[in-house]
PASEBA-1860 file (N, C-alpha, C; in nm, 3 decimals):
! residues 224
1> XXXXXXXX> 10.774/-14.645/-5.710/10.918/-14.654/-5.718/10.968/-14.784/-5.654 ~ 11.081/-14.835/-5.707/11.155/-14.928/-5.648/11.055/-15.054/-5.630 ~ 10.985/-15.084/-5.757/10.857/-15.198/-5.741/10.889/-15.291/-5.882 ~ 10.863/-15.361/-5.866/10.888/-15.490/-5.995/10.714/-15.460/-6.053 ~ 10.600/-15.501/-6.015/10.519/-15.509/-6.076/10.431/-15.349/-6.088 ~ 10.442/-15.264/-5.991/10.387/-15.156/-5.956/10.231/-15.188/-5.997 ~ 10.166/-15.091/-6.083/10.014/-15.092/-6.063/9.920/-15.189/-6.096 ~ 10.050/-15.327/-6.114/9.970/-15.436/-6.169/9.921/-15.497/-6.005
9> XXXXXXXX> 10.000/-15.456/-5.921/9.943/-15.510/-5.777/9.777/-15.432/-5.766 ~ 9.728/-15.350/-5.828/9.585/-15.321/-5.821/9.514/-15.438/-5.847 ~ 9.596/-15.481/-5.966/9.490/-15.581/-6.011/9.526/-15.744/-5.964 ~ 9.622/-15.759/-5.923/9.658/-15.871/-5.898/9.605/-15.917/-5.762 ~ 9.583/-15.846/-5.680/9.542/-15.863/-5.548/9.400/-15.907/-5.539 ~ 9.305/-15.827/-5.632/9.179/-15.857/-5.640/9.144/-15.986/-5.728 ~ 9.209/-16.012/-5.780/9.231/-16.144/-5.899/9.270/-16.238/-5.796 ~ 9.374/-16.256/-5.733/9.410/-16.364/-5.624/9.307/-16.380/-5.533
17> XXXXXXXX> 9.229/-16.307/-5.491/9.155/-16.314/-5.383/9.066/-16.354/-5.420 ~ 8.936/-16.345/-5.538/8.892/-16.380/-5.638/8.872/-16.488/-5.667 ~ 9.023/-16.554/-5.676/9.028/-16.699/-5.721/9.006/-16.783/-5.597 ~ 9.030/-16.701/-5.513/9.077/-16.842/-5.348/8.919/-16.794/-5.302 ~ 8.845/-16.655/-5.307/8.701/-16.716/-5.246/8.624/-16.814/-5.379 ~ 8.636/-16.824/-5.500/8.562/-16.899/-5.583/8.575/-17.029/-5.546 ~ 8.730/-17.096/-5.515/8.758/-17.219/-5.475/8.689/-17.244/-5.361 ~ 8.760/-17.183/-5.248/8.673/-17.182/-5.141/8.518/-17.182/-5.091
25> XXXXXXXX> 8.506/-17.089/-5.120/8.322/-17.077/-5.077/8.224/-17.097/-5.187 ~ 8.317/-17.061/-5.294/8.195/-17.056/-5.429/8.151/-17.249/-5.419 ~ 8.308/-17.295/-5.452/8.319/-17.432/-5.492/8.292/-17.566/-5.392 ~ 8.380/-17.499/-5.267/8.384/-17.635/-5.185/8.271/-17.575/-5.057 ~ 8.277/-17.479/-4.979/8.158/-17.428/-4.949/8.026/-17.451/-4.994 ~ 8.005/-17.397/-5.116/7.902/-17.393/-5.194/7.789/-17.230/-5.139 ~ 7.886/-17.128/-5.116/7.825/-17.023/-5.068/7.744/-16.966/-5.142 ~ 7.779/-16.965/-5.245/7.737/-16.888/-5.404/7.582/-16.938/-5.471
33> XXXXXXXX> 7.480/-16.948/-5.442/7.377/-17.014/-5.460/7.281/-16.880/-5.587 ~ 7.327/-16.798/-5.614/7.290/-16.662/-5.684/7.275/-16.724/-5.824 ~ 7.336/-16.822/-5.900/7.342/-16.888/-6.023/7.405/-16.803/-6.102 ~ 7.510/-16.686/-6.067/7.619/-16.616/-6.134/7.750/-16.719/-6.089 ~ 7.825/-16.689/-6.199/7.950/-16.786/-6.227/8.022/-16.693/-6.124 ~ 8.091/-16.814/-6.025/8.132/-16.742/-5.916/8.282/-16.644/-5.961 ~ 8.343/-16.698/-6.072/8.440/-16.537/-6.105/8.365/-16.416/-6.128 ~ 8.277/-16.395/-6.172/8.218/-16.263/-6.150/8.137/-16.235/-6.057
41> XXXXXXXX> 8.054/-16.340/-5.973/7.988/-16.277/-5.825/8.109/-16.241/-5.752 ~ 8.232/-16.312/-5.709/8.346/-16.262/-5.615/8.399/-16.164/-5.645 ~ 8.426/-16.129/-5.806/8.530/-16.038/-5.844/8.460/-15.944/-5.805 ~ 8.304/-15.906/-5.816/8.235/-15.798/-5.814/8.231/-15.755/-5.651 ~ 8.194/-15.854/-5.595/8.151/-15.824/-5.400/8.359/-15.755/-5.372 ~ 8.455/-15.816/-5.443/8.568/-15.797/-5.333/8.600/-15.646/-5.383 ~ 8.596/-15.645/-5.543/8.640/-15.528/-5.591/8.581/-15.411/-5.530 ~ 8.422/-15.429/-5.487/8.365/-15.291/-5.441/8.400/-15.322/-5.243
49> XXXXXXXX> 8.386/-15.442/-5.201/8.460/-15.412/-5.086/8.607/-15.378/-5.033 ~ 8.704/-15.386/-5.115/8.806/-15.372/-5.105/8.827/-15.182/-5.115 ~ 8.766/-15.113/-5.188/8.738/-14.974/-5.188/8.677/-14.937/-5.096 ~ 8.589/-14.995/-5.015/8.524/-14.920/-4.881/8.618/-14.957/-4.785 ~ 8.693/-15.057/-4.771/8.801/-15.120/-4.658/8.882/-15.017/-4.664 ~ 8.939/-14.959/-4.834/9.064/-14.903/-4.860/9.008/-14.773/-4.775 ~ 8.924/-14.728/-4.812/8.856/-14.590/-4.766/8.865/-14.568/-4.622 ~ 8.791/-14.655/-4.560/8.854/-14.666/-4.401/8.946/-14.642/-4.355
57> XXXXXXXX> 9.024/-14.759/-4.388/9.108/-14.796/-4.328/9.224/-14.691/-4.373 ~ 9.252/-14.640/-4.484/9.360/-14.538/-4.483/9.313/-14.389/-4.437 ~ 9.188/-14.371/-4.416/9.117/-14.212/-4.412/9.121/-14.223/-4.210 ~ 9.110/-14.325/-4.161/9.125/-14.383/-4.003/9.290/-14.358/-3.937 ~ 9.336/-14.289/-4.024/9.493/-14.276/-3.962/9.600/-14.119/-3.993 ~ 9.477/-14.085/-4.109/9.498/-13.953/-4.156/9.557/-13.822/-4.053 ~ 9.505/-13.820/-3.972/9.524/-13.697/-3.845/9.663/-13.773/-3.771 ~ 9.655/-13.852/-3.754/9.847/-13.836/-3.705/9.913/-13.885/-3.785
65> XXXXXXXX> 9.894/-13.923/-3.916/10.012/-13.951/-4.019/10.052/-13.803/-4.054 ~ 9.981/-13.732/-4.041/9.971/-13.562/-4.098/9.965/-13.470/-4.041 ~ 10.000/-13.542/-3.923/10.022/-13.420/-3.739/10.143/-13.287/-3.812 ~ 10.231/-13.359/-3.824/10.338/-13.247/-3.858/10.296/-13.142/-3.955 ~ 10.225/-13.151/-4.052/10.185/-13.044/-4.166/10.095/-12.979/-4.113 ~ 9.981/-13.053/-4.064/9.836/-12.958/-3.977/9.960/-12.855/-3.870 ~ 10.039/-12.885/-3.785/10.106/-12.816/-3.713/10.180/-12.675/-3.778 ~ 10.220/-12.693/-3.903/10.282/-12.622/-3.996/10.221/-12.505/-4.092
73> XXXXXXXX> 10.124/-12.592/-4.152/10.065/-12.535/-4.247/9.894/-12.515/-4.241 ~ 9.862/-12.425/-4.234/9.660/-12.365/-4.245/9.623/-12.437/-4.343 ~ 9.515/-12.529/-4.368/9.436/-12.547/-4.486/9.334/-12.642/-4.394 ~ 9.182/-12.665/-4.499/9.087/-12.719/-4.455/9.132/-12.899/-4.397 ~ 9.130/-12.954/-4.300/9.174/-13.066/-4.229/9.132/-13.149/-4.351 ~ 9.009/-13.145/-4.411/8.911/-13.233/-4.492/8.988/-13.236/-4.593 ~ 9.045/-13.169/-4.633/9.145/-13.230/-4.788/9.178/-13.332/-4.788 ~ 9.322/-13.377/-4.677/9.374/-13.471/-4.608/9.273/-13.629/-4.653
81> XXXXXXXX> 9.180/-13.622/-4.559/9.096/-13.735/-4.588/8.980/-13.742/-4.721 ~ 8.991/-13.638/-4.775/8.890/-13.662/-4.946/9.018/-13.706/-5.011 ~ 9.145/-13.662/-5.004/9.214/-13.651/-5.116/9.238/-13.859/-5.128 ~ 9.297/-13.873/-4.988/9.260/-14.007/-5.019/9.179/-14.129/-5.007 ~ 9.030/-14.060/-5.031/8.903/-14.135/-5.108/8.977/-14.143/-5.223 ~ 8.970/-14.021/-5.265/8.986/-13.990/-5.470/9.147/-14.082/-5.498 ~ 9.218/-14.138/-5.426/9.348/-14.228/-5.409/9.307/-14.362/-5.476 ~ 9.254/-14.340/-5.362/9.156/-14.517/-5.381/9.038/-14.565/-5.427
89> XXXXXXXX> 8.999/-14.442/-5.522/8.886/-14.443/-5.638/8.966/-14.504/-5.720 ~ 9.145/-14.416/-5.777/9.189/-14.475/-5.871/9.204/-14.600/-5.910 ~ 9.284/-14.685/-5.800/9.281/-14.829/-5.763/9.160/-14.908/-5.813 ~ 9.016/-14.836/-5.738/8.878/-14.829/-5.806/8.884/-14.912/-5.944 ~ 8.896/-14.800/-5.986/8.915/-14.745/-6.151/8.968/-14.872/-6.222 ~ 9.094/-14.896/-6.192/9.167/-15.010/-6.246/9.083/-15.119/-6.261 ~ 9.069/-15.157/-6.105/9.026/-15.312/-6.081/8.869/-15.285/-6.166 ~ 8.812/-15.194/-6.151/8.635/-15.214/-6.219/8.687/-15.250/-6.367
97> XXXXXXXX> 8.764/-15.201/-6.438/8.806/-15.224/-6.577/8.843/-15.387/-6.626 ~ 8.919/-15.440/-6.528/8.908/-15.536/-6.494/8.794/-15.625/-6.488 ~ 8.731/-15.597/-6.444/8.609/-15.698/-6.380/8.517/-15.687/-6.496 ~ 8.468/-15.524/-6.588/8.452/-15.558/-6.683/8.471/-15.638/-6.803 ~ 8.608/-15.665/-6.796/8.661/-15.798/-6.913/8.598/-15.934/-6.890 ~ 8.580/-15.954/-6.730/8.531/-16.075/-6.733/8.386/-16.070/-6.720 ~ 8.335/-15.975/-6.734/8.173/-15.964/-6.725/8.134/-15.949/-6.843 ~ 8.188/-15.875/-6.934/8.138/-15.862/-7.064/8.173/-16.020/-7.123
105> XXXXXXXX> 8.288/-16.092/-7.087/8.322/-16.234/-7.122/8.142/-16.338/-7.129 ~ 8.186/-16.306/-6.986/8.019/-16.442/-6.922/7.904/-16.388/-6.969 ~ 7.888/-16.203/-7.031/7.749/-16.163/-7.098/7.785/-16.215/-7.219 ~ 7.833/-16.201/-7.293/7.825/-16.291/-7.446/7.804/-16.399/-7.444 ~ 7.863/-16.446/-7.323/7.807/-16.652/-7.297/7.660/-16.653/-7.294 ~ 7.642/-16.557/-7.252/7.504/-16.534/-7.160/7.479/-16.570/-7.014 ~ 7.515/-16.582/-6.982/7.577/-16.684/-6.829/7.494/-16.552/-6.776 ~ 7.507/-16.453/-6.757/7.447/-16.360/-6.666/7.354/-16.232/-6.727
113> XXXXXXXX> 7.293/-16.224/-6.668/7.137/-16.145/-6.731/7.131/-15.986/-6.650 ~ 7.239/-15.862/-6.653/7.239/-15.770/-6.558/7.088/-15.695/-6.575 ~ 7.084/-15.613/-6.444/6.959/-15.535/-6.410/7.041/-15.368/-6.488 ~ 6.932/-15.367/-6.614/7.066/-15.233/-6.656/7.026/-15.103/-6.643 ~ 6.882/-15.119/-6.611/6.833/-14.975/-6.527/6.878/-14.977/-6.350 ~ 6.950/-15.058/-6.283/6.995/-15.033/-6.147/7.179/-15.029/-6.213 ~ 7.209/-15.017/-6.322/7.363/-15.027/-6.369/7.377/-14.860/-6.382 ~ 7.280/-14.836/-6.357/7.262/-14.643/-6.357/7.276/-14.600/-6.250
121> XXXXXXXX> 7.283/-14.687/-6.133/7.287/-14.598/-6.017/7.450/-14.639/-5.940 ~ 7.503/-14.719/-6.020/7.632/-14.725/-5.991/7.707/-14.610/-5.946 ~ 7.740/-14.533/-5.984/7.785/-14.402/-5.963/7.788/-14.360/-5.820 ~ 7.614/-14.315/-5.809/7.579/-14.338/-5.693/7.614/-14.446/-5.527 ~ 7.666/-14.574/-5.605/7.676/-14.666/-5.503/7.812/-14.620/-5.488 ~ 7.888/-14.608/-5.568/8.014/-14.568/-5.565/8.063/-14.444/-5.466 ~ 7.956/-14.310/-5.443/7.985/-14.217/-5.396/7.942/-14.267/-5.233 ~ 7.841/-14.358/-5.238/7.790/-14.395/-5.084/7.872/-14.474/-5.052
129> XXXXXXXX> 7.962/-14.576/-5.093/8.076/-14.621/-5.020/8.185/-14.493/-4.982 ~ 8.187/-14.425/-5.054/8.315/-14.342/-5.056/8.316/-14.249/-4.936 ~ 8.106/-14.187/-4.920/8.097/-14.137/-4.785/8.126/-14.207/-4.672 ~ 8.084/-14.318/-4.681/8.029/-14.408/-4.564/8.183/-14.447/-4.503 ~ 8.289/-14.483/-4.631/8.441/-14.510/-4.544/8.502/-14.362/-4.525 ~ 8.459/-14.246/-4.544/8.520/-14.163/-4.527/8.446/-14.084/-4.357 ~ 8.337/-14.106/-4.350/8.303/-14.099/-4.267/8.332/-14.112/-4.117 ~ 8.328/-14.285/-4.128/8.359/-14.374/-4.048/8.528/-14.354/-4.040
137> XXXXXXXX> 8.568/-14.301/-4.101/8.755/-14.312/-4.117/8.798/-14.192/-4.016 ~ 8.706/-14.067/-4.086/8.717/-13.923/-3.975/8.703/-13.955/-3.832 ~ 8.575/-14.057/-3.785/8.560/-14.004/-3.657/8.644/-14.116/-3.608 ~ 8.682/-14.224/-3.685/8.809/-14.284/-3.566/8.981/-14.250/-3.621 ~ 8.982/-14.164/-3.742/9.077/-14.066/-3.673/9.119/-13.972/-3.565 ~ 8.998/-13.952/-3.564/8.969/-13.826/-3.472/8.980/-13.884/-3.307 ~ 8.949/-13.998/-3.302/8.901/-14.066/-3.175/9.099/-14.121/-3.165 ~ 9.181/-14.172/-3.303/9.250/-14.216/-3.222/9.386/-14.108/-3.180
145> XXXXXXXX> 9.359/-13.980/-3.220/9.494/-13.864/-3.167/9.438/-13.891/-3.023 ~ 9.347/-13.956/-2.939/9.347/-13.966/-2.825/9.369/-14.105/-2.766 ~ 9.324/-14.197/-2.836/9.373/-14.368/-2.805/9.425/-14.386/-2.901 ~ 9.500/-14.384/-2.883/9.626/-14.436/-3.013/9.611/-14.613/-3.059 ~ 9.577/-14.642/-2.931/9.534/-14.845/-2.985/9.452/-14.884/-3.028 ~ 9.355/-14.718/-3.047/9.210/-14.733/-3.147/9.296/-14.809/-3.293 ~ 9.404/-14.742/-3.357/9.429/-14.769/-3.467/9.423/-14.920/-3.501 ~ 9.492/-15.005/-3.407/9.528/-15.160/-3.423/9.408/-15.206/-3.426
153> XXXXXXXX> 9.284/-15.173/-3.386/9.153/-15.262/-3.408/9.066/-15.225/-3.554 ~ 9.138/-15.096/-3.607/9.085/-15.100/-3.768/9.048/-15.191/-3.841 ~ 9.215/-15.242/-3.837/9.188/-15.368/-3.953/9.135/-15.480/-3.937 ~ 9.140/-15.528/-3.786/9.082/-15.671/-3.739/8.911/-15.624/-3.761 ~ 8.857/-15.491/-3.750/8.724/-15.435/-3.735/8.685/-15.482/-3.859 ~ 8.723/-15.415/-3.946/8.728/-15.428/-4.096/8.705/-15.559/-4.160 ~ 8.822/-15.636/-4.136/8.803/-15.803/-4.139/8.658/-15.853/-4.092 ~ 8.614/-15.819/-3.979/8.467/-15.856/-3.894/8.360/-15.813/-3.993
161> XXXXXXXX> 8.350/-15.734/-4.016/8.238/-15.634/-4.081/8.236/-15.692/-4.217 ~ 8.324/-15.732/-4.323/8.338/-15.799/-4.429/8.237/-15.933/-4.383 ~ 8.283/-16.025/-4.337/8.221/-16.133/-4.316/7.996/-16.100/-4.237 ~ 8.047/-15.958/-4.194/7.887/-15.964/-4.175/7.845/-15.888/-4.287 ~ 7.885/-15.867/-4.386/7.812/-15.822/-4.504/7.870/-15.932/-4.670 ~ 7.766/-15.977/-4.730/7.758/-16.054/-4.853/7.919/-16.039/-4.976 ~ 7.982/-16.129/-4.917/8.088/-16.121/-4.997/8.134/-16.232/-4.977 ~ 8.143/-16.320/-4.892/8.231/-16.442/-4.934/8.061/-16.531/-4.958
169> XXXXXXXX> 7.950/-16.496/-4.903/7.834/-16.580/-4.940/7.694/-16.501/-4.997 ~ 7.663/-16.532/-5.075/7.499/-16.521/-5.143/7.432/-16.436/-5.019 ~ 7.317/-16.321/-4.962/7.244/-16.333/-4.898/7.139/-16.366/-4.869 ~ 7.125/-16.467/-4.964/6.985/-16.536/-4.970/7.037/-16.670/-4.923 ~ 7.174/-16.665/-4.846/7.141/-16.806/-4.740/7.131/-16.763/-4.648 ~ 7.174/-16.658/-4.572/7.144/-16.569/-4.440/7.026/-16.559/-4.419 ~ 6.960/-16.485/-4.505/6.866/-16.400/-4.459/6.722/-16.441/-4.397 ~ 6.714/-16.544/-4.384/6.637/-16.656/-4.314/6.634/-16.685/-4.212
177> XXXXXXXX> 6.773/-16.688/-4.175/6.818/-16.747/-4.031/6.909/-16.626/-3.996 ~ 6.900/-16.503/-4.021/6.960/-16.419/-3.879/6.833/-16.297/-3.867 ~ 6.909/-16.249/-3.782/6.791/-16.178/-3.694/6.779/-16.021/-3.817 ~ 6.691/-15.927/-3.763/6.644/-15.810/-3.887/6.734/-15.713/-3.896 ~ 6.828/-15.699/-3.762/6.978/-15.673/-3.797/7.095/-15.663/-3.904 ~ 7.088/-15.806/-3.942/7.152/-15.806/-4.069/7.070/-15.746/-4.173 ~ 6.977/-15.726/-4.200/6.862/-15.696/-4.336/6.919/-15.483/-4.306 ~ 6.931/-15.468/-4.201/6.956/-15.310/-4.143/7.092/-15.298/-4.187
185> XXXXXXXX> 7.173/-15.370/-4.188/7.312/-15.315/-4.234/7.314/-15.212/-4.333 ~ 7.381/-15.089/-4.295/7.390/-14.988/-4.418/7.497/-15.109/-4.556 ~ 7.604/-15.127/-4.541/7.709/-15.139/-4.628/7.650/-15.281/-4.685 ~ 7.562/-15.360/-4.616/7.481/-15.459/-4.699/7.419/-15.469/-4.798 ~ 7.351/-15.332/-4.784/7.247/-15.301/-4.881/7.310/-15.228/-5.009 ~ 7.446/-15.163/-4.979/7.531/-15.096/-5.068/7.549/-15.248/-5.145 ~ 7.652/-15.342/-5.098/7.652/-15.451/-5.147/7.600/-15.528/-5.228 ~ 7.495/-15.485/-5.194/7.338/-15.646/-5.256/7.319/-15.497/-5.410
193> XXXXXXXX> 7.306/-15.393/-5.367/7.254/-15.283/-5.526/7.357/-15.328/-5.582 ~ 7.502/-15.297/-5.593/7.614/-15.321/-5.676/7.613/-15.419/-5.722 ~ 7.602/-15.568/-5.629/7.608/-15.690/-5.741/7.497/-15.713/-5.785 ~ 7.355/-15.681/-5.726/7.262/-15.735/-5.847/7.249/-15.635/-5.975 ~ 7.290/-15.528/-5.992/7.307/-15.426/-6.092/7.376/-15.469/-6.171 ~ 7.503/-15.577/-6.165/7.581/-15.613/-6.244/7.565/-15.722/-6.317 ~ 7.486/-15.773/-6.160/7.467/-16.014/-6.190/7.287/-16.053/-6.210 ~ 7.232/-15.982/-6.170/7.081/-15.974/-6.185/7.102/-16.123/-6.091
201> XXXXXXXX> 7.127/-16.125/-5.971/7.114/-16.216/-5.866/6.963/-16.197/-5.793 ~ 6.933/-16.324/-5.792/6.822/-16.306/-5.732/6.782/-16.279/-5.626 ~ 6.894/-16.288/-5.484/6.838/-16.228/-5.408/6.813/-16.104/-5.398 ~ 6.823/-16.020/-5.508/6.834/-15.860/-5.464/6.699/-15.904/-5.448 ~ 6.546/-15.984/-5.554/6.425/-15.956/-5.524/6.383/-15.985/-5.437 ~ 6.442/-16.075/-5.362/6.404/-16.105/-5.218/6.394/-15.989/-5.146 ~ 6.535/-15.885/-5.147/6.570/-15.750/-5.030/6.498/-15.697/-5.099 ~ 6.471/-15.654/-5.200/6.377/-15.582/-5.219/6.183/-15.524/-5.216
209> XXXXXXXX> 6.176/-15.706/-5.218/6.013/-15.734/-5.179/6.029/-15.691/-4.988 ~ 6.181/-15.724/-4.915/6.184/-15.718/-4.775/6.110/-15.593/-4.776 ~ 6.238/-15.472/-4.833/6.201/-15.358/-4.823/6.101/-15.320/-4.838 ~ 5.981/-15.314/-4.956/5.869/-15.257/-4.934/5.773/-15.343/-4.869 ~ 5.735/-15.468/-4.778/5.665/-15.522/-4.733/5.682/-15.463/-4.592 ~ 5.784/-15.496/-4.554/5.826/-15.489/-4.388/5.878/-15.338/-4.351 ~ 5.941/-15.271/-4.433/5.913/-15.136/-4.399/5.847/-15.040/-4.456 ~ 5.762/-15.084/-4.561/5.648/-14.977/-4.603/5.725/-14.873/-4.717
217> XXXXXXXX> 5.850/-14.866/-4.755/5.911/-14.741/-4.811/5.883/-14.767/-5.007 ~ 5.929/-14.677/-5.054/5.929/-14.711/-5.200/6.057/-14.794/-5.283 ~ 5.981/-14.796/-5.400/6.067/-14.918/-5.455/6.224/-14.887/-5.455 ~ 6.284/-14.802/-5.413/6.404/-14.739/-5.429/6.493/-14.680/-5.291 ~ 6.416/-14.773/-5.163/6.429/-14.738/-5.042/6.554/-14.766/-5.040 ~ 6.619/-14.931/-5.084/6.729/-14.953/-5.066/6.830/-14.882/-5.118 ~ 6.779/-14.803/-5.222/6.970/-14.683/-5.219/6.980/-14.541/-5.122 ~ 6.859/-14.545/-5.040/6.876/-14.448/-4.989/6.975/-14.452/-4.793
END
């Protein structure tokens, strides 16, 4: 209501942002070393990070935006915070439709070569972001009906955590030079399946030779 563009801001936000990391890091940086055309490596890393941020960061405030109804009314607390995952799936929804136009664009060029047996487990990556910010959203809801100034470090948190997981750069310039830490990141590894499923980037074979050399697991360790 009362909006000039309404649900075109789904898509417009991820499109702007899009354009300023391609300039930025793709272009003058030179972060992007994957040999995917950096409108579809960015569109892909922001679109699926922008859904785990959304997930957080609105599921992290749930218990006192909704103090008054829990006070009022009996029902399972957990609605509250699934209902808006499934909010910000929709948003989801939009922007992936999106990103398809320009991916199916650069596959007819040929410009990009996807992995289309890991384009199957999308779904999947989709539901492990959805736990992982819903998760993380509960227990610092929960944490802030008691510190209330928990809330103000969400978003600056959020901001932090973006930059330590593969989205404004390739992780095959990292992964050399930081410690086995970064290679452990849960939401990294969410990261690196989604875009090489889409971009057939090469570092996924790098994380992936990591995975079964250095921790011994099977070829499919990383979605677990």
């Amino acid at each position: 209501k009362q909006t000039i563009l309404g649900p075109l801001w789904a898509i417009i936000q991820p499109f702007l942002t899009t354009i300023i990391f391609s300039v930025i890091f793709g272009n003058i940086a030179g972060l992007n070393d994957s040999g995917v055309p950096n409108l579809v490596f960015y569109m892909c890393a922001n679109i699926t990070w922008a859904y785990f941020a959304g997930c957080l960061t609105q599921t992290s405030g749930t218990f006192i935006a909704n103090s008054n109804i829990f006070g009022k009314v009996y029902f399972p607390r957990l609605v509250m915070p699934i209902s808006t995952v499934l909010t910000q799936l929709i948003s989801f929804a939009i922007q992936f439709v999106f990103f398809i136009c320009f991916w199916l664009y650069y596959f007819i060029q040929g410009e990009i070569q996807p992995s289309w047996g890991f384009i199957a487990f999308t779904p999947l990556l989709i539901l492990q972001m959805a736990l992982l910010g819903l998760g993380f959203g509960i227990i610092i809801s929960a944490l802030t009906t008691k510190y209330r100034d928990l809330a103000m470090l969400v978003t600056f948190g959020v901001q932090l955590w973006m930059y330590a997981t593969p989205v404004a750069y390739s992780s095959s310039i990292v992964q050399e030079k930081v410690s086995e830490s970064f290679e452990k990141q849960y939401q990294q590894r969410i990261m690196l399946t989604n875009n090489s499923s889409n971009t057939n980037a090469p570092w996924f074979c790098y994380d992936m030779e990591y995975s079964m050399e250095e921790k011994g697991y099977g070829r499919y360790d990383i979605l677990a």
